[in-house]
PADREN-695773 format. One record per residue (C-alpha): x, y, z. Coordinates in Angstrom, 3 decimals, padded with zeros to 6 digits. Layout:
N
[atom [X,Y,Z]]
...
This chain:
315
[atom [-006.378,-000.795,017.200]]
[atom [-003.833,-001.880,019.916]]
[atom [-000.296,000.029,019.745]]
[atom [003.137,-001.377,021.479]]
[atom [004.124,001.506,023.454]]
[atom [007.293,002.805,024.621]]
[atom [007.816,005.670,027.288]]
[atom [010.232,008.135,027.265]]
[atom [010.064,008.353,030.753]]
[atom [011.306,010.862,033.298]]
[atom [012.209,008.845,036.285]]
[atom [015.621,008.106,035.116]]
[atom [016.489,011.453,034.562]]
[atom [014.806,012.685,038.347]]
[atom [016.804,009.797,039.786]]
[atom [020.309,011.319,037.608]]
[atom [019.558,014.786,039.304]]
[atom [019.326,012.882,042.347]]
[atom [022.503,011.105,042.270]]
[atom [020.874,007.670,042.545]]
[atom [020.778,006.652,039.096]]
[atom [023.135,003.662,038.701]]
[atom [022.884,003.673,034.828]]
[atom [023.589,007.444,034.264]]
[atom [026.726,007.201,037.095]]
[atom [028.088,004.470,034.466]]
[atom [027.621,006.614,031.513]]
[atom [028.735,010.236,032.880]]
[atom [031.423,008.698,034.585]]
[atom [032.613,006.381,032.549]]
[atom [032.907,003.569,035.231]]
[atom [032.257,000.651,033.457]]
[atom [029.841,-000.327,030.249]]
[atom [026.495,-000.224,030.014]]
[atom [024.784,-003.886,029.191]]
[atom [022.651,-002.485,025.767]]
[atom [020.903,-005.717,023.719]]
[atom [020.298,-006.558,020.479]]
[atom [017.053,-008.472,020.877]]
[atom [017.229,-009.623,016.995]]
[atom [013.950,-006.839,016.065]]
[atom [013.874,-005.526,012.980]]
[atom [014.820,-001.798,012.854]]
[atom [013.688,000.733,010.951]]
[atom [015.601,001.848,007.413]]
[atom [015.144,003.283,003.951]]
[atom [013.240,006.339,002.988]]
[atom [011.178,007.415,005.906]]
[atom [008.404,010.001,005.593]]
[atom [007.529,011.730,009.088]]
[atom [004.372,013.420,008.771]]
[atom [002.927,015.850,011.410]]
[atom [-000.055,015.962,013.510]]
[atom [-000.498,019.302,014.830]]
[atom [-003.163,019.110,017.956]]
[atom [-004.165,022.187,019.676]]
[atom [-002.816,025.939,018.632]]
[atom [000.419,025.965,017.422]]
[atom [001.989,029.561,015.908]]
[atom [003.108,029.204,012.332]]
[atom [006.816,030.741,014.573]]
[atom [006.520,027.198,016.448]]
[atom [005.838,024.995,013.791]]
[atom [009.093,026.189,011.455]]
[atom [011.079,024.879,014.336]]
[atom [009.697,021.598,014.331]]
[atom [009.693,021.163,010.604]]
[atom [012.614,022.893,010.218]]
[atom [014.260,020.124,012.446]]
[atom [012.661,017.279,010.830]]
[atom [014.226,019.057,007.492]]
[atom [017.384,019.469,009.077]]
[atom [018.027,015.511,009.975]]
[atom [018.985,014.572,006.282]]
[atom [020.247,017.823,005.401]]
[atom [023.865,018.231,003.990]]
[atom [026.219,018.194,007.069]]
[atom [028.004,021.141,007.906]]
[atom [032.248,021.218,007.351]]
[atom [033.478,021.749,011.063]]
[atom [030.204,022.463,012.493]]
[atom [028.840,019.808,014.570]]
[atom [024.911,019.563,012.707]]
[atom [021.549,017.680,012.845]]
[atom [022.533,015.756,010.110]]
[atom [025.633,014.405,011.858]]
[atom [023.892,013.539,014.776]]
[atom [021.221,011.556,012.582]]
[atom [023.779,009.750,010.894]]
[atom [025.233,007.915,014.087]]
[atom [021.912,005.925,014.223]]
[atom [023.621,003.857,011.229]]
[atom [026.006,002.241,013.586]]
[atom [023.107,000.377,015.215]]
[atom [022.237,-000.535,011.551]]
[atom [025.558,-001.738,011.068]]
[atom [025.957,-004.343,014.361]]
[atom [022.385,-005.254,013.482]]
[atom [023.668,-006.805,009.810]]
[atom [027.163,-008.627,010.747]]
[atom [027.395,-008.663,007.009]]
[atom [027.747,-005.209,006.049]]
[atom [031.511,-003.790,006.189]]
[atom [033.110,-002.445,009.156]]
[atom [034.428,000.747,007.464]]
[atom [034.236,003.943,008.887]]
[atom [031.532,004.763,005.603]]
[atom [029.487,002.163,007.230]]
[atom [028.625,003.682,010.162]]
[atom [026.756,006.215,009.009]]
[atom [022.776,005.557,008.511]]
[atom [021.018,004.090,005.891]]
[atom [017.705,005.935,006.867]]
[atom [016.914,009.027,004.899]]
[atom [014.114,010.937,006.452]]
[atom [011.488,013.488,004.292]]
[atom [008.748,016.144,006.080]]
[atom [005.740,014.691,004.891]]
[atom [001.979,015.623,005.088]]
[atom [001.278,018.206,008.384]]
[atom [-002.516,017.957,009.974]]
[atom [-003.531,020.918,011.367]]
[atom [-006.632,020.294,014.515]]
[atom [-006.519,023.756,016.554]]
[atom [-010.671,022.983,017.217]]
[atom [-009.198,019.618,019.821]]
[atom [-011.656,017.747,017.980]]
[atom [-010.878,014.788,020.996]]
[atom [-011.424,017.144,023.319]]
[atom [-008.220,018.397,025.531]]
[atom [-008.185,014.788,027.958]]
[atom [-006.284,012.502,025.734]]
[atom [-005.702,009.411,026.551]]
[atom [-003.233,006.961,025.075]]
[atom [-006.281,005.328,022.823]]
[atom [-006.776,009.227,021.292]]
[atom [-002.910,009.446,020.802]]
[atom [-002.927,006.156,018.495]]
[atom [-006.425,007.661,016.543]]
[atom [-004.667,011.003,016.120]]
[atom [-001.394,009.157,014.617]]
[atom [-003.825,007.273,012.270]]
[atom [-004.672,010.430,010.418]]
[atom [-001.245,010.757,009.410]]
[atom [-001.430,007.940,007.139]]
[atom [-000.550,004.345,006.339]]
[atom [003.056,002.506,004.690]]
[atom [002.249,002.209,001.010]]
[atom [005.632,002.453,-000.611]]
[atom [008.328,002.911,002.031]]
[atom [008.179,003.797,005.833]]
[atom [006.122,006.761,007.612]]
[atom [005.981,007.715,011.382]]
[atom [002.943,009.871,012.134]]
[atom [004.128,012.462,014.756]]
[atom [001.080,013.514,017.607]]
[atom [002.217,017.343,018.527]]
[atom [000.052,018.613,021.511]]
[atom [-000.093,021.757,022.283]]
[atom [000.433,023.466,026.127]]
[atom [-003.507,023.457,026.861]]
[atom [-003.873,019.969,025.967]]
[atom [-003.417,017.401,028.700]]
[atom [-002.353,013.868,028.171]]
[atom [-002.322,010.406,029.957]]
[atom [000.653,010.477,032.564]]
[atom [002.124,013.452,030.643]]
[atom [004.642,015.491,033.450]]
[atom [004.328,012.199,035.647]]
[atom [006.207,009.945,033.819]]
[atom [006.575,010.606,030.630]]
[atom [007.224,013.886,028.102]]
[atom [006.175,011.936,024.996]]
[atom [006.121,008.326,023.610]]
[atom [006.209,005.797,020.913]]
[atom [004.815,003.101,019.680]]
[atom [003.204,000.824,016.290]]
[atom [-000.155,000.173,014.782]]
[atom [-000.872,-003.714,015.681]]
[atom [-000.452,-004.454,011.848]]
[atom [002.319,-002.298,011.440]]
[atom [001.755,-000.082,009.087]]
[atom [002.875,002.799,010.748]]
[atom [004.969,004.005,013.617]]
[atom [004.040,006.850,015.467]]
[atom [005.404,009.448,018.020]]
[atom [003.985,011.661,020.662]]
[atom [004.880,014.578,022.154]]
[atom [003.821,017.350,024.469]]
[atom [004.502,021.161,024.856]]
[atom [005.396,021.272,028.625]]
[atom [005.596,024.932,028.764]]
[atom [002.550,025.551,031.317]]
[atom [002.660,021.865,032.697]]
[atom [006.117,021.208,033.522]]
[atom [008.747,022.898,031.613]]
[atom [011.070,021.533,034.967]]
[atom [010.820,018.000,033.556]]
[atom [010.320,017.952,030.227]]
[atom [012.689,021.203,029.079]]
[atom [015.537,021.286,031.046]]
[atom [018.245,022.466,030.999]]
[atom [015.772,025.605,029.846]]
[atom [013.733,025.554,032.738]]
[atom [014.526,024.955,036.553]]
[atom [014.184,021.499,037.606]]
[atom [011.720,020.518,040.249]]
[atom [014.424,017.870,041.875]]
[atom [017.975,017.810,042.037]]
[atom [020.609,020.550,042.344]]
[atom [019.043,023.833,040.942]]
[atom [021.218,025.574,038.540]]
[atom [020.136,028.182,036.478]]
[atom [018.286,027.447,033.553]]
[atom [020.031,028.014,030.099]]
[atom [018.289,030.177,027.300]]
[atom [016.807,027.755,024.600]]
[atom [018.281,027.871,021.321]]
[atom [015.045,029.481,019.469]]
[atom [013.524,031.733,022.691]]
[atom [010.526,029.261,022.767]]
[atom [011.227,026.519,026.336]]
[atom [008.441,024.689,025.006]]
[atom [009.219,023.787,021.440]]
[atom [012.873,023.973,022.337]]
[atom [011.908,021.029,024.840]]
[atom [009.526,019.068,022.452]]
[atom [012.776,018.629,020.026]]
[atom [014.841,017.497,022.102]]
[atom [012.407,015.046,023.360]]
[atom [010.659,014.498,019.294]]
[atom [015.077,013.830,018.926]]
[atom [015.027,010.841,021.731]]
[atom [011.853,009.519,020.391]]
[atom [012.869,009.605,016.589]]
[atom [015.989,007.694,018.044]]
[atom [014.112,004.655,019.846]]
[atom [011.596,004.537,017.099]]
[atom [014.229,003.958,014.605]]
[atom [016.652,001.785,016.676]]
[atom [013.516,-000.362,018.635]]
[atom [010.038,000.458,016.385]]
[atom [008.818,-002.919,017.776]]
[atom [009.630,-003.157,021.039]]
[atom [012.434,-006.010,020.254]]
[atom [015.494,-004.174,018.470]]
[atom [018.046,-001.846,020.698]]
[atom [017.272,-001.312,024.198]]
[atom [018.216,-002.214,027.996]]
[atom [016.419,-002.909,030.766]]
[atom [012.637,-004.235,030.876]]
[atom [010.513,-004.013,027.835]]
[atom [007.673,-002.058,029.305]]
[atom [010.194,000.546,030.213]]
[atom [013.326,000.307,027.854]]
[atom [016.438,002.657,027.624]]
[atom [016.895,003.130,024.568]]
[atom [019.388,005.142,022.178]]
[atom [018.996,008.555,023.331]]
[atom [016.852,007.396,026.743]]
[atom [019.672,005.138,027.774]]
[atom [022.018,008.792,028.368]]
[atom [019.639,010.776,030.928]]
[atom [020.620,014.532,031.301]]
[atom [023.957,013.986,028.920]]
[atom [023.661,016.899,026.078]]
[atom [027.421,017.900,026.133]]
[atom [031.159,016.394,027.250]]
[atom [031.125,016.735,031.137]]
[atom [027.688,016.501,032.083]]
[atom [026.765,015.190,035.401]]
[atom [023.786,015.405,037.728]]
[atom [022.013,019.007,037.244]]
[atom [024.978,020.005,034.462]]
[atom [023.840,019.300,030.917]]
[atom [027.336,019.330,029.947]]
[atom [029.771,021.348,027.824]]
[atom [027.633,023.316,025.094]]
[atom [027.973,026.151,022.306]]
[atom [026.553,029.721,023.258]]
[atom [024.925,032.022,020.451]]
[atom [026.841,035.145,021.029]]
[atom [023.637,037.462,019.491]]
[atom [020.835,035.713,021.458]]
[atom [022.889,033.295,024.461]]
[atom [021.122,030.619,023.652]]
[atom [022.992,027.407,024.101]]
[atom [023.003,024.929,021.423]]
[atom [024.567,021.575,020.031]]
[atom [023.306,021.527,016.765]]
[atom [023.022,023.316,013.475]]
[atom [020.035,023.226,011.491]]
[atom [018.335,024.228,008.404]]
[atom [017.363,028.102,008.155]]
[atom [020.156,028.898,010.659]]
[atom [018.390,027.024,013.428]]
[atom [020.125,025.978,016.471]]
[atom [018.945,022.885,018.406]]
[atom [019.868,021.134,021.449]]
[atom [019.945,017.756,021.486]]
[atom [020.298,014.677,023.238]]
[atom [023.402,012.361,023.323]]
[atom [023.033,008.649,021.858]]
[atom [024.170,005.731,023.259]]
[atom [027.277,004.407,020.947]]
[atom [027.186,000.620,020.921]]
[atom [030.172,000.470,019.668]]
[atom [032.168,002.137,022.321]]
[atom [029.393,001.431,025.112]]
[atom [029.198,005.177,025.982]]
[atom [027.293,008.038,025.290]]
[atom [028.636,010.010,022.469]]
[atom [028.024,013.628,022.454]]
[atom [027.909,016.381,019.365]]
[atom [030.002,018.911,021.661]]
């Protein structure tokens, strides 16, 4: 079975810290727009079912916070309280601009995706062994499940012993499709003994760029804090470019997409090494963006608005 895949990768983000990055100069600063393309894909919509591939030991503690987040995207938004939900629903705008037929009301822009917590694999035994490669990442996301009625993404979890194809050199997860399409599917790793400096910061020191101190993650875990906000940027791409020819900029082996396309941008003001603007949780200090489901607090990523040509932040 060959897959399309689609890195979330990390070199965008080292070059931001850097101060080299063209792209995220334009977006913090605002100094001119961003060239984002249509490439006339289809994109993903309707009821989607995301089911869950746990790989490796996961606490019962670690995976709430993943399903509770998956829960928490079609949940009922919160009145005055920047949410999940709200964050999920700016994905309809690149539903809107993709269908030049559908109104241009303010109603419109919100998505026409509703998402559901499907089935959730358990394999603590790593029946693959703990070497995956990107081959074992597509067979894992196969036992998730095929589209019968409606839309599923199978999501690969890995856990912090398990070490995956250029995971912490390029990449903190990825997507990609079955060749006959009938599913999508997402991977992600726990970073927390590999390299929490790339794929959890702000929680974690970076290994490049200017070192500020790390923020406390929302739900006192750096590793799961960091797999949602990078499950968040995935979810976004896979919805918005599922194919490899909907939303994106840039080549299409390595695509910016949605949430990729806005490196290091969590809050109003970020900038190289800042993540920007955020809440604080008075009881705990953990800093946040997002309300969930179960009182969870989640940071996550800012999307690219292709409407405005910026990225557009919760906070």
């Amino acid at each position: 079975m060959s897959s399309s895949t689609k890195t979330l990768c990390l070199i965008t983000l080292f070059l931001s810290f850097l101060g080299f990055s063209m792209a995220a100069r334009q977006l913090t600063e605002s100094t001119q727009p961003m060239t984002f393309q249509y490439h006339k894909g289809p994109l993903l919509k309707g009821h989607i079912t995301i089911n869950l591939i746990w790989y490796g030991h996961f606490k019962p503690a670690q995976r709430a916070i993943i399903s509770d987040f998956i829960t928490s995207l079609s949940s009922p938004q919160r009145n005055g309280q920047p949410s999940v939900a709200t964050w999920w629903n700016s994905i309809g705008k690149y539903h809107r601009l993709a269908d030049p037929k559908k109104p241009t009301t303010t109603a419109a822009t919100t998505t026409i995706t509703t998402l559901s917590l499907g089935n959730q694999l358990i394999d603590e035994r790593h029946t693959l062994g703990k070497s995956l490669t990107n081959k074992h990442l597509v067979e894992l996301a196969s036992k998730g499940g095929k589209k019968v009625n409606g839309i599923i993404i199978n999501v690969v979890l890995t856990s912090s012993d398990v070490a995956v194809e250029r995971f912490c050199m390029s990449r903190c997860g990825t997507h990609g499709s079955a060749s006959n399409k009938k599913f999508t599917y997402i991977w992600v790793g726990n970073s927390e003994t590999q390299c929490p400096g790339q794929c959890s910061w702000p929680f974690y020191q970076p290994i490049f760029g200017p070192q500020s101190p790390p923020l406390v993650s929302p739900n006192n875990d750096v590793g799961l804090d960091g797999m949602v906000m990078n499950l968040a940027s995935l979810l976004a791409g896979t919805i918005t470019n599922p194919y490899g020819n909907g939303y994106y900029q840039g080549p299409k082996e390595s695509p910016l997409e949605a949430a990729s396309a806005c490196p290091g941008v969590y809050g109003k003001g970020a900038y190289p090494g800042y993540a920007g603007n955020l809440l604080v949780d008075a009881s705990t200090g953990g800093s946040y963006n997002a309300h969930g489901v179960n009182k969870r607090k989640y940071l996550l990523p800012a999307l690219y608005d292709p409407t405005t040509s910026s990225c557009s932040t919760l906070v």
